[in-house]
SEDREN-31323 format. One line per 8 residues: number of its first residue (from 0); for each residue x, y, z of N, C-alpha, C. Coordinates in steps of 0.05 Angstrom, whole numbers, always signed. Example, Ala and Ser with C-alpha at 12.3 -4.5 7.8 and 13.67 -1.06 7.14 Angstrom:
! residues 2
0	+264 -114 +156 +246 -90 +156 +264 -66 +156; +257 -45 +142 +273 -21 +143 +258 +1 +157 $
//
This chain:
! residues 367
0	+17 -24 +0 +0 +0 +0 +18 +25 +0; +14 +43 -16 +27 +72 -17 +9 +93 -2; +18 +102 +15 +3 +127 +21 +13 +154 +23; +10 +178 +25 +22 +200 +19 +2 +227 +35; +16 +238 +57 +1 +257 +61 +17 +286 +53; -5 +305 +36 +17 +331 +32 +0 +359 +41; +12 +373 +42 +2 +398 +55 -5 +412 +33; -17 +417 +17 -33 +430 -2 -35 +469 +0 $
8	-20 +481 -15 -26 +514 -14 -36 +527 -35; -31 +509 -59 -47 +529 -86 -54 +512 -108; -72 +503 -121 -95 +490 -146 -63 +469 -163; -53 +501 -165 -24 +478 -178 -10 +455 -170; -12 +456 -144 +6 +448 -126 -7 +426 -124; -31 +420 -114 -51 +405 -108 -52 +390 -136; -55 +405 -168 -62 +396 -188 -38 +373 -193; -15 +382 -190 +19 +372 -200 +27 +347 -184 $
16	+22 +349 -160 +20 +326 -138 +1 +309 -146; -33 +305 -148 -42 +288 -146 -37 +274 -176; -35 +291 -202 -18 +276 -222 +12 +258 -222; +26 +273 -195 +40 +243 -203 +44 +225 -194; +21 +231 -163 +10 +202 -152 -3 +177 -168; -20 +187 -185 -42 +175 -203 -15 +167 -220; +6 +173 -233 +21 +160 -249 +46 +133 -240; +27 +129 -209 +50 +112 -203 +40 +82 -203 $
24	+47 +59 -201 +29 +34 -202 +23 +30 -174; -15 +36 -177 -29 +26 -160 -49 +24 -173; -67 +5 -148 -83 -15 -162 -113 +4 -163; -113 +27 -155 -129 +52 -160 -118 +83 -158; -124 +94 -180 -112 +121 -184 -117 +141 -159; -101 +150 -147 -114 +175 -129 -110 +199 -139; -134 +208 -140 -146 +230 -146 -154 +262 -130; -149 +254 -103 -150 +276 -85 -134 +272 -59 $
32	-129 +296 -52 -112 +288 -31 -115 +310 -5; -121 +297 +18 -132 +311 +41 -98 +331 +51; -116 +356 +48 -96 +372 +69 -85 +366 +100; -65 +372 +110 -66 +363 +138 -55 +395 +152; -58 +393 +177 -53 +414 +195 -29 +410 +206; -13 +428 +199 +20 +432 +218 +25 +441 +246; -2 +449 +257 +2 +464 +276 -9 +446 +304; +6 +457 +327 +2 +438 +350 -13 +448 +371 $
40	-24 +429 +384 -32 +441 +410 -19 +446 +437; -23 +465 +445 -2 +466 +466 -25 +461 +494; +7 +442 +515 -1 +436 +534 +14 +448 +555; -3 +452 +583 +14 +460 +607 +29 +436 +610; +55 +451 +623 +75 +434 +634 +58 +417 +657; +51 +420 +671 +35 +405 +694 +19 +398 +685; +4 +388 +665 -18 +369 +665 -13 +351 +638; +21 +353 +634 +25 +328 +609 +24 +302 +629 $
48	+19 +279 +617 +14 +253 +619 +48 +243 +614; +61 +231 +644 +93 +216 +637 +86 +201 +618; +100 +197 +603 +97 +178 +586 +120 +140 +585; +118 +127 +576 +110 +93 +591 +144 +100 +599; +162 +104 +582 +189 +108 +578 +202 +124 +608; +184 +151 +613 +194 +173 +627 +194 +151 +663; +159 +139 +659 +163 +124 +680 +189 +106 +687; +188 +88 +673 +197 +64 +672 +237 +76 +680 $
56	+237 +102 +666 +272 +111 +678 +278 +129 +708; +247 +132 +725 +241 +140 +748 +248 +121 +763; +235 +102 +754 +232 +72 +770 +261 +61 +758; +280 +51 +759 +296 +44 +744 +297 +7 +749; +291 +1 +771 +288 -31 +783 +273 -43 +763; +246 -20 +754 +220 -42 +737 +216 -44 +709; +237 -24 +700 +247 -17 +676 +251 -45 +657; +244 -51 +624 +246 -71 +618 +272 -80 +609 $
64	+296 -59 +606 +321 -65 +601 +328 -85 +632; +317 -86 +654 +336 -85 +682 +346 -125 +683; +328 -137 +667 +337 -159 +665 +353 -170 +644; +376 -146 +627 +391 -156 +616 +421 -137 +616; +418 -127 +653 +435 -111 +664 +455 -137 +679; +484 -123 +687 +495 -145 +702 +500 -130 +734; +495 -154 +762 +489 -126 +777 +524 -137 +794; +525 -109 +800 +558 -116 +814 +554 -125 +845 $
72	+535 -127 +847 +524 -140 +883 +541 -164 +879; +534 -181 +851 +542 -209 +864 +569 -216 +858; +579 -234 +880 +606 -238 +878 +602 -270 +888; +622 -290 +862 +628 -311 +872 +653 -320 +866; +667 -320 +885 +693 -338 +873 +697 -358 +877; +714 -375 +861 +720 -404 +857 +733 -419 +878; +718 -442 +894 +721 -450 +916 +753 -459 +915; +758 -469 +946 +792 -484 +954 +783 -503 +945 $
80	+800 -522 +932 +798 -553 +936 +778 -561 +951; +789 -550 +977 +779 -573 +997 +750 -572 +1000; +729 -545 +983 +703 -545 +992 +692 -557 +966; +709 -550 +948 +697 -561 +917 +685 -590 +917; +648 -600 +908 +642 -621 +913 +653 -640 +888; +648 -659 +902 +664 -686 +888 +640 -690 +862; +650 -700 +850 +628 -710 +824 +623 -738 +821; +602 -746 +817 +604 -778 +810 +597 -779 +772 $
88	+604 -804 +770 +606 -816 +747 +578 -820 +735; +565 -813 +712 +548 -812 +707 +533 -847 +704; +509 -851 +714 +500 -881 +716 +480 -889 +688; +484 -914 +672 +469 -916 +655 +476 -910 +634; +491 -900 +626 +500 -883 +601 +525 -909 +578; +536 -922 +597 +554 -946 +586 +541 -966 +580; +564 -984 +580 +552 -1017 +577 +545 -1021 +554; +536 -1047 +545 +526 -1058 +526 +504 -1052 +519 $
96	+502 -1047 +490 +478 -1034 +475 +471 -1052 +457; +447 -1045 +439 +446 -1064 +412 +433 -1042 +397; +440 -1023 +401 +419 -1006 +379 +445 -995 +360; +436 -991 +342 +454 -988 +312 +463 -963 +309; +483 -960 +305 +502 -930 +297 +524 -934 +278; +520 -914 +274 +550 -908 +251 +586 -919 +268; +592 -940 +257 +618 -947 +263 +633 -920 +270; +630 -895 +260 +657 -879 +255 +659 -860 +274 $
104	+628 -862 +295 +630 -852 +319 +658 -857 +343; +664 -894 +341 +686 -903 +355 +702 -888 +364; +709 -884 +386 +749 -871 +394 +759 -898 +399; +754 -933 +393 +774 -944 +399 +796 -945 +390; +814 -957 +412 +849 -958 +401 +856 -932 +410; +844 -909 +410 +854 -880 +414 +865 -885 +436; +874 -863 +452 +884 -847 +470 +876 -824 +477; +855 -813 +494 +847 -777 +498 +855 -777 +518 $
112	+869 -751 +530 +869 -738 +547 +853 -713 +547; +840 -710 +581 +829 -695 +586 +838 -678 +617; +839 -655 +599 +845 -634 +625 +821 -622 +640; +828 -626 +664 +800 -619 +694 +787 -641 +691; +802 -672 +684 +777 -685 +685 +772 -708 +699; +776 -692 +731 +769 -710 +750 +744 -696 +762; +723 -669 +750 +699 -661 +759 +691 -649 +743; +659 -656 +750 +642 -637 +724 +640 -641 +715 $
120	+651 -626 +682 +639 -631 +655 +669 -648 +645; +687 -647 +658 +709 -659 +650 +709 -685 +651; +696 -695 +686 +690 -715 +686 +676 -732 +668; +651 -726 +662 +634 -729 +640 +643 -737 +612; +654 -724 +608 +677 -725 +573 +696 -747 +577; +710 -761 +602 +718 -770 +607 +708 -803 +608; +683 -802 +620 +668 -821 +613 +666 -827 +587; +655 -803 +572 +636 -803 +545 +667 -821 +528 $
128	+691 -820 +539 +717 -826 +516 +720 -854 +523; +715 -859 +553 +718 -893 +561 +691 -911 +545; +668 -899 +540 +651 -911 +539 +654 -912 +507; +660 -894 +490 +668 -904 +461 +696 -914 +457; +699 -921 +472 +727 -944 +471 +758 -943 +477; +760 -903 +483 +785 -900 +495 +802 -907 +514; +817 -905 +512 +838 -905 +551 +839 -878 +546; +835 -865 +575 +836 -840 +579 +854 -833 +609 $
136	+871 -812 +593 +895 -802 +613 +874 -774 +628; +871 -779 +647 +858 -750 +672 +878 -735 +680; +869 -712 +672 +892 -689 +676 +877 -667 +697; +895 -661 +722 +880 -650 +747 +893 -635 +762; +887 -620 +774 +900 -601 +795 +908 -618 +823; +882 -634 +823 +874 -651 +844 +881 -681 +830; +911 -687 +844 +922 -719 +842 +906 -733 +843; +902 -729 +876 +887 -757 +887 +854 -757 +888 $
144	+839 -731 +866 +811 -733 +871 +814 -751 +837; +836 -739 +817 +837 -755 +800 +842 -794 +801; +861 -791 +814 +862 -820 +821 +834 -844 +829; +823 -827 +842 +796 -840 +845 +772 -849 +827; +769 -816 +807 +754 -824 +791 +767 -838 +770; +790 -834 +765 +801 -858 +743 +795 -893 +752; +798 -892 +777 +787 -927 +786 +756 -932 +785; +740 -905 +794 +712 -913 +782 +705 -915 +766 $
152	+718 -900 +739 +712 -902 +716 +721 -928 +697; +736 -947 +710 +743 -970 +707 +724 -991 +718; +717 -979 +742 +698 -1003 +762 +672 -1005 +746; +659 -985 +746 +630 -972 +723 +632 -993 +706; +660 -987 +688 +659 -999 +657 +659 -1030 +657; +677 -1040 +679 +669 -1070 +691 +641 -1075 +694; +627 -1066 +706 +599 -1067 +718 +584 -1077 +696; +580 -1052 +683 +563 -1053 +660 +574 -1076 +633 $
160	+591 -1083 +639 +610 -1094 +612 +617 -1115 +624; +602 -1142 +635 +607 -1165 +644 +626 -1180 +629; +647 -1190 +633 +665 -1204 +611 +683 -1189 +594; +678 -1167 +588 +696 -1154 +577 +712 -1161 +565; +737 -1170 +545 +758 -1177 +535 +778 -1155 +546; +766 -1124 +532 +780 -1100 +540 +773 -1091 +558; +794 -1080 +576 +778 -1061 +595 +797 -1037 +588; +783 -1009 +592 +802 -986 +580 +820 -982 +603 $
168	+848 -970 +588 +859 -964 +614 +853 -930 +626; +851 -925 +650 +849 -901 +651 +860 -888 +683; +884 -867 +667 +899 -872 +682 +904 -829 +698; +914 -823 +726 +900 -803 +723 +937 -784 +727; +934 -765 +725 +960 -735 +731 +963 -712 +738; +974 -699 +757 +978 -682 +764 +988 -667 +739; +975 -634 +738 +991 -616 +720 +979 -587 +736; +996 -571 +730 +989 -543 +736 +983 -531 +701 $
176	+960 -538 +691 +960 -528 +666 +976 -500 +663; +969 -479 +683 +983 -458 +670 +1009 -452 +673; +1019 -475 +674 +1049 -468 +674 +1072 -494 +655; +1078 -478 +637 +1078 -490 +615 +1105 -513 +614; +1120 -516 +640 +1144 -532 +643 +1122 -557 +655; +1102 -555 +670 +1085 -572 +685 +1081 -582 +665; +1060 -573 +640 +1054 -588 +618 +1066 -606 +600; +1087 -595 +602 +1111 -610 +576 +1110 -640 +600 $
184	+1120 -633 +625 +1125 -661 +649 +1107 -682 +646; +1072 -670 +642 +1052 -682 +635 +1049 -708 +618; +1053 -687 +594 +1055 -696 +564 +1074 -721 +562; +1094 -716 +576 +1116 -738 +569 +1113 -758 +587; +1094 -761 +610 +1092 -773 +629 +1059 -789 +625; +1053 -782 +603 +1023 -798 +596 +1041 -806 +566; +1058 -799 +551 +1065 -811 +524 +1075 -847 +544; +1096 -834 +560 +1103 -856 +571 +1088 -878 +587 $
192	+1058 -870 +596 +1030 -898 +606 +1029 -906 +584; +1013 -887 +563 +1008 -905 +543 +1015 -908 +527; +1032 -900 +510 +1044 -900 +487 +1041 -882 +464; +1020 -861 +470 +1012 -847 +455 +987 -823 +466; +986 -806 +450 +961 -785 +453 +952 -789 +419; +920 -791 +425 +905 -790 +398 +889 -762 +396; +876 -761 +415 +857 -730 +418 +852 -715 +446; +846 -688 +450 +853 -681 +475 +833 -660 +476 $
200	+815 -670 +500 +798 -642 +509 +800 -633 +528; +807 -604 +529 +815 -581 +553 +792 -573 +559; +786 -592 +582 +765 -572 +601 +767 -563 +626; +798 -560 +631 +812 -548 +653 +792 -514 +653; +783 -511 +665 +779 -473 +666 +762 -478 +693; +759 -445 +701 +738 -434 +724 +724 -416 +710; +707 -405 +725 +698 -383 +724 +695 -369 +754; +698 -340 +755 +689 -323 +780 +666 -301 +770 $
208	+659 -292 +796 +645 -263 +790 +646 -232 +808; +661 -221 +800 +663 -200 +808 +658 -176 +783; +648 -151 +800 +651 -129 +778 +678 -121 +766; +682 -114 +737 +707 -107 +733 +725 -91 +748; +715 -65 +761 +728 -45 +770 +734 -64 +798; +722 -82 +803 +731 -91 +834 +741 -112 +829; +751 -125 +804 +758 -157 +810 +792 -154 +813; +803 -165 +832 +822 -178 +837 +845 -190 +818 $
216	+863 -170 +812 +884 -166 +785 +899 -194 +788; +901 -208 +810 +912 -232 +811 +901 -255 +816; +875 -251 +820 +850 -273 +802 +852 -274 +780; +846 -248 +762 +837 -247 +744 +864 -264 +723; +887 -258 +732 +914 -272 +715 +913 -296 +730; +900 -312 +749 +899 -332 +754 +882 -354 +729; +852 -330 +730 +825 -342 +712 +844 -348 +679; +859 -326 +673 +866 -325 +642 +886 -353 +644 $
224	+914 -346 +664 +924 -371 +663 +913 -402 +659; +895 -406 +668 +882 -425 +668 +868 -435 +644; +843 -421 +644 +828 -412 +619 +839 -411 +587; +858 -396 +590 +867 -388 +555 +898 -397 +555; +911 -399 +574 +950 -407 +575 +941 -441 +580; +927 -445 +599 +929 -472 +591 +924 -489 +574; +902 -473 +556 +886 -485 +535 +914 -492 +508; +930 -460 +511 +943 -463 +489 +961 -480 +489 $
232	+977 -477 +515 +995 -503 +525 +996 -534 +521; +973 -538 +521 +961 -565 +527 +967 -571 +494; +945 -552 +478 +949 -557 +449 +972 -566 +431; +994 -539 +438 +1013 -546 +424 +1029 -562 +443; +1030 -574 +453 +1045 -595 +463 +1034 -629 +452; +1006 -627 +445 +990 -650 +442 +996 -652 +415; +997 -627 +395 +1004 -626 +369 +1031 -636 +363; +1051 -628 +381 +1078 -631 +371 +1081 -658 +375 $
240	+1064 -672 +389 +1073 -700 +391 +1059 -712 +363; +1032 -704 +352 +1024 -717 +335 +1035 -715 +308; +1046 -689 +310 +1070 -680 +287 +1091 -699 +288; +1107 -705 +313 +1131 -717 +314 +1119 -744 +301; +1097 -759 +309 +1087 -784 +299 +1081 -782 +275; +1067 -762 +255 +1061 -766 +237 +1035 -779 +238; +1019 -768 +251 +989 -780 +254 +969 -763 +248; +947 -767 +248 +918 -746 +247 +912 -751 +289 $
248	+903 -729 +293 +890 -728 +322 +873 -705 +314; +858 -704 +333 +834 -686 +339 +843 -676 +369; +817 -654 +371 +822 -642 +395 +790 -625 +404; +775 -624 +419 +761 -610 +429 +772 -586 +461; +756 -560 +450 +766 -540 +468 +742 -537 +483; +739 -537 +507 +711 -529 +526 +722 -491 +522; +705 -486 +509 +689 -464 +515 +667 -443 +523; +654 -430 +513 +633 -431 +534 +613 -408 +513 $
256	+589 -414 +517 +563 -390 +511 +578 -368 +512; +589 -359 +545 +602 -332 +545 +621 -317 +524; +638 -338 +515 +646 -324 +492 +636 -315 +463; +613 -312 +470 +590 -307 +446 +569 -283 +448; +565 -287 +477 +540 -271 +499 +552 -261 +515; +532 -241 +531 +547 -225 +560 +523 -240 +581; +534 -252 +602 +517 -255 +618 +509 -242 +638; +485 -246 +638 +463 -236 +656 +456 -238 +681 $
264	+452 -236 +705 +460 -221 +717 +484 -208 +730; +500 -234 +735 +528 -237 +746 +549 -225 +726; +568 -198 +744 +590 -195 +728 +619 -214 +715; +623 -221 +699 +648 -236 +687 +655 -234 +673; +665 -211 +665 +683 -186 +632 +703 -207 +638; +720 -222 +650 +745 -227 +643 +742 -258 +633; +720 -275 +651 +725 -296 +635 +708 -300 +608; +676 -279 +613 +676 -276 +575 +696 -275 +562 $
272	+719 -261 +562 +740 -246 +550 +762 -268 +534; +752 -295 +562 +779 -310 +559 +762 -334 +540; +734 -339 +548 +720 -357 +531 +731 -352 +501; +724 -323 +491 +724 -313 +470 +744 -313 +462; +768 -322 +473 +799 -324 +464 +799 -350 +457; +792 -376 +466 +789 -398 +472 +779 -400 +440; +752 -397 +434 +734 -390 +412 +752 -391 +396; +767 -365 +391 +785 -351 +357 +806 -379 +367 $
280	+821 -388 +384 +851 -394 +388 +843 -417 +369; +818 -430 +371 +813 -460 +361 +814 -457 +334; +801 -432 +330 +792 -431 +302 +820 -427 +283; +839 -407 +291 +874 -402 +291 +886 -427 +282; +888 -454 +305 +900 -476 +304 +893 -488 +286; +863 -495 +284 +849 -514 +258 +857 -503 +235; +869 -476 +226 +871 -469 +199 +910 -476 +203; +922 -472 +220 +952 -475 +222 +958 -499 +221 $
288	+938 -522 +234 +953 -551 +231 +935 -568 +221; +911 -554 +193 +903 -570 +188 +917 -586 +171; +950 -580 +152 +965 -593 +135 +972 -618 +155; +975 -615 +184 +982 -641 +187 +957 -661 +201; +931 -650 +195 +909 -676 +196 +910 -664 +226; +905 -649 +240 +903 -641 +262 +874 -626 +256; +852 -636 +270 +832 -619 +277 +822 -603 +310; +817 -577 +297 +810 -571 +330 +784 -555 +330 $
296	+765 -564 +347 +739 -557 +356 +737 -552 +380; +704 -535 +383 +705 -519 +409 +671 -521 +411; +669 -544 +441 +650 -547 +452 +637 -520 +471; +612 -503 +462 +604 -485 +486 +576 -487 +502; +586 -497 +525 +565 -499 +537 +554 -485 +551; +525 -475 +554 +510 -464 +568 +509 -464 +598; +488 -464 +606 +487 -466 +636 +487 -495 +642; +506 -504 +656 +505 -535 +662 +502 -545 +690 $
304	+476 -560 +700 +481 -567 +726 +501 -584 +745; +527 -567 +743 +543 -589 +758 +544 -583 +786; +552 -611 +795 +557 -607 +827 +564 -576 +840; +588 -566 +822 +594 -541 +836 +576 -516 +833; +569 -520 +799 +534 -497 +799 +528 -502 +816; +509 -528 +829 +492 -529 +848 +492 -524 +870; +518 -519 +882 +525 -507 +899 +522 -473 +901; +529 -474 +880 +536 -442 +870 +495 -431 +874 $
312	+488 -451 +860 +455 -438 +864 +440 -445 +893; +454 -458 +900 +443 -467 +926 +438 -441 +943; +464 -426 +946 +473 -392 +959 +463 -371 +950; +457 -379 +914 +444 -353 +903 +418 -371 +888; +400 -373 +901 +367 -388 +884 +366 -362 +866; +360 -339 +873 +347 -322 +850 +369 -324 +816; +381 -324 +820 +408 -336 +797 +392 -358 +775; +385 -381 +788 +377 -403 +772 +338 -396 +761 $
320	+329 -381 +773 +298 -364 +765 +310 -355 +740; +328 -328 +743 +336 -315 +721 +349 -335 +697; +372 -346 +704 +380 -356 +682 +360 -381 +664; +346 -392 +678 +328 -410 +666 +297 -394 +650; +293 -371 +664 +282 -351 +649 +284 -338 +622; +318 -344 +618 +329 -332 +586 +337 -364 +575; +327 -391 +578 +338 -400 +566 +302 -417 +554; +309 -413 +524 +281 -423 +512 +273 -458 +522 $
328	+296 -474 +519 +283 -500 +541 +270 -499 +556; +275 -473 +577 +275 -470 +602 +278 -488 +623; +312 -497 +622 +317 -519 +645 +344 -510 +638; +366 -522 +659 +405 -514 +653 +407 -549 +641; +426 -543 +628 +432 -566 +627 +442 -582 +638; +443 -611 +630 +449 -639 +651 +483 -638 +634; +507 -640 +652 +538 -659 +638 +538 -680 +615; +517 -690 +623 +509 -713 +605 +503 -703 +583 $
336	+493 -680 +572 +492 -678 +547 +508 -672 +535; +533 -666 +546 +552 -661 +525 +574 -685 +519; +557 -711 +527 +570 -736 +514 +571 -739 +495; +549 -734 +483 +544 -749 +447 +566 -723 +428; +567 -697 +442 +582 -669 +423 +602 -677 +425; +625 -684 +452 +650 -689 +454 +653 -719 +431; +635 -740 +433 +649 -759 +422 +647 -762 +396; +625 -743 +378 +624 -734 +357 +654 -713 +347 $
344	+649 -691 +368 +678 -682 +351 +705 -693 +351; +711 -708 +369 +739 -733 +369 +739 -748 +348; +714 -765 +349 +719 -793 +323 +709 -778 +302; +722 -794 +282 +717 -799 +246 +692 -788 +244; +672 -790 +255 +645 -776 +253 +645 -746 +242; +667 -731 +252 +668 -709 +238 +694 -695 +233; +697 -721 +214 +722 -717 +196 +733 -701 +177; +711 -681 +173 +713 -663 +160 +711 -634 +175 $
352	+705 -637 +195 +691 -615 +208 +716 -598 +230; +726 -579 +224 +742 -569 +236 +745 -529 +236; +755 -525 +266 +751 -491 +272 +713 -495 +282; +701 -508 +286 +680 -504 +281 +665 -501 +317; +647 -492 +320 +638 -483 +355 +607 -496 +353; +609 -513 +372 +582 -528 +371 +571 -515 +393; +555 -506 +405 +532 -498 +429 +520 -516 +436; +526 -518 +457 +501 -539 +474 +484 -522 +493 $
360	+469 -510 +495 +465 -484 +512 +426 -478 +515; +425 -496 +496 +393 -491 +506 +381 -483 +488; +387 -467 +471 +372 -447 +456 +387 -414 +464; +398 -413 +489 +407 -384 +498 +413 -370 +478; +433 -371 +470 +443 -353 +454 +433 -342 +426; +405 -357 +418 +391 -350 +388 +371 -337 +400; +367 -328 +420 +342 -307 +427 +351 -283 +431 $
//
């Protein structure tokens, strides 16, 4: 529909205009055209009506921007060891199946290592590699919380896997990811269990929350160390071995929604900052070593209910209202789902697929 209003002052004017309305394609000629009035009415200052806007920046709490503000009230930082809860091994998820899949899902014969992955989502990935056929080296801050879950994750796979022929080995190590003499000690000290590294996912990281202006300059190079120096560390050390061999390996990077989104309510400019490094670094490597059959991918997960979230929401309930509020599922996610993404981007399954950022997140980030 075309419509056109004009202010009309003299026969010509009026005549010249409605001709070259009528000459344009519509599906009826217009032929006249209503004058309109320029002039306003005036109102007293005291008896205009606020209008929805003027309120809503009086009130600033009820305002409809206020739920996609970040508020600097909340502050959480990343527990000691010693309060951090333990994780168990996911139940059900192994064992013997009969339902039909694509062979090229397999990691057998491999070797993955996984960094942080004696809790959480590390843990989890760690499973997801024993249960498609890996031995998996656990890479930890925590020796002896690793040590443990490396024997459950053996006991599990017994359980469920009566008779077994194989049982995977899985075996666990101390490393200070961000410190890159630790890593190299690592590396050469899991070549030497098993004989090799095939693919490697870094899900060594934290997160904290403080406001920028107030966070803690030696957290915050704690969070990056961790986060983005270990990630890189880990990489090129996992590469140079696969180079020295002359092999194809894969690699998955835990990164996160945040490096995509700003989250809501809780301040965390530094580890968005570092997700989002995490993000490009993968994408960097997969184009640098894709000549030697090296792929690297970057798992981002959403809100995930792990032991330590749950903790984390336990202290702050209004947190898990809000964030399950912006997520179209509307639920966080379970560890377990990011079984089937990790063991998709490791094996042959997506053998072509490299630099590439999968989301597991709910829906968050497309609204």
């Amino acid at each position: 529909m075309f419509t056109s209003r004009v202010i009309a002052r003299s026969p010509k004017l009026l005549s010249a205009t409605a001709s070259r309305i009528t000459s344009l394609s519509l599906s009826k000629p217009i032929y006249s055209i209503r004058p309109i009035t320029c002039s306003t009415k005036l109102y007293k200052e005291d008896k205009r009506t606020p209008s929805a806007a003027g309120r809503a920046l009086d009130n600033e709490k009820s305002h409809e921007g206020s739920f996609g503000r970040t508020d600097k009230t909340i502050r959480i930082e990343h527990p000691d060891e010693s309060d951090h809860p333990p994780s168990k091994p996911i139940q059900g998820r192994g064992g013997l199946h009969f339902k039909r899949t694509l062979a090229s899902f397999t990691l057998e014969g491999g070797v993955a290592v996984v960094t942080g992955g004696a809790r959480g989502l590390g843990l989890v990935m760690s499973q997801a590699c024993v249960i498609s056929g890996a031995d998996v080296a656990i890479v930890d801050l925590n020796k002896e919380e690793g040590d443990r879950q490396a024997q459950e994750l053996m006991r599990h796979f017994q359980e469920e896997n009566p008779g077994a022929e194989i049982i995977p080995k899985v075996t666990a190590h101390y490393c200070d990811v961000s410190d890159h003499v630790s890593v190299k000690r690592v590396v050469a000290d899991i070549v030497k269990d098993h004989g090799k590294i095939d693919h490697l996912v870094t899900s060594a990281g934290f997160t904290e929350n403080f406001d920028a202006i107030a966070y803690p300059p030696d957290r915050m190079k704690k969070l990056w160390g961790v986060d983005v120096d270990g990630t890189y560390f880990f990489a090129c050390e996992v590469a140079r071995h696969l180079m020295e061999r002359k092999v194809k390996g894969s690699m998955v990077m835990i990164g996160s929604m945040s490096g995509a989104i700003v989250n809501v309510p809780q301040p965390q400019a530094p580890y968005n900052a570092a997700k989002a490094a995490v993000r490009h670094l993968a994408s960097s490597l997969a184009v640098e070593w894709a000549h030697a059959g090296i792929r690297v991918n970057v798992i981002a997960p959403g809100y995930m209910l792990t032991a330590l979230t749950g903790k984390i929401l336990d202290d702050n309930p209004e947190l898990f209202k809000h964030w399950t509020s912006l997520i179209p599922q509307g639920k966080m996610g379970q560890p377990e789902d990011l079984m089937g993404a990790v063991t998709y981007l490791l094996s042959e399954a997506s053998g072509y697929v490299t630099g590439a950022e999968l989301r597991v997140d709910g829906g968050y980030t497309i609204t």
